[in-house]
Steps between C-alpha positions, in 0.01 A plus 500: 500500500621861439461796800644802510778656757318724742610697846299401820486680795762369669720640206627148394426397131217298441272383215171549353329277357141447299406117596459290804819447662640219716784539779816340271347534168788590304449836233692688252529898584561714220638846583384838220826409352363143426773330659356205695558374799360171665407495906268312683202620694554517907199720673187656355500829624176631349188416237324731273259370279719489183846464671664360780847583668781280642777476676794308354779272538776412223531195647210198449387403887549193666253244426302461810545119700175267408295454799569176675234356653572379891513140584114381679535273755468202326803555346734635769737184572521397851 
């Protein structure tokens, strides 16, 4: 997906985007020069109805651990 960069309030360089977008959804940023740049999407920040704004990392996160599910009694060795 594409976005554009954008300055939040915090001053740090975000992106703005016009779709739906997931926490580590990976997007291409194109600058006015029309140099690109991919990042990947950290914190929503706000929502508009045509746009939204993120945060962003350079780096892809972590993929989180799968839940494990804890042992019931029946299967707890004794």
């Amino acid at each position: 997906m594409s976005a554009t960069w954008y300055k939040l309030k915090d001053e740090s360089w975000g992106v703005k985007i016009r779709h739906d977008g997931q926490p580590g959804e990976q997007v291409e940023v194109t600058n006015k020069k029309g140099e690109t740049k991919t990042v990947f999407l950290n914190k929503r920040v706000a929502k508009f109805d045509d746009a939204q704004l993120w945060s962003i990392s350079d780096e892809q996160p972590e993929q989180q651990e799968a839940f494990v599910r804890p042992p019931t009694l029946e299967e707890e060795p004794f």
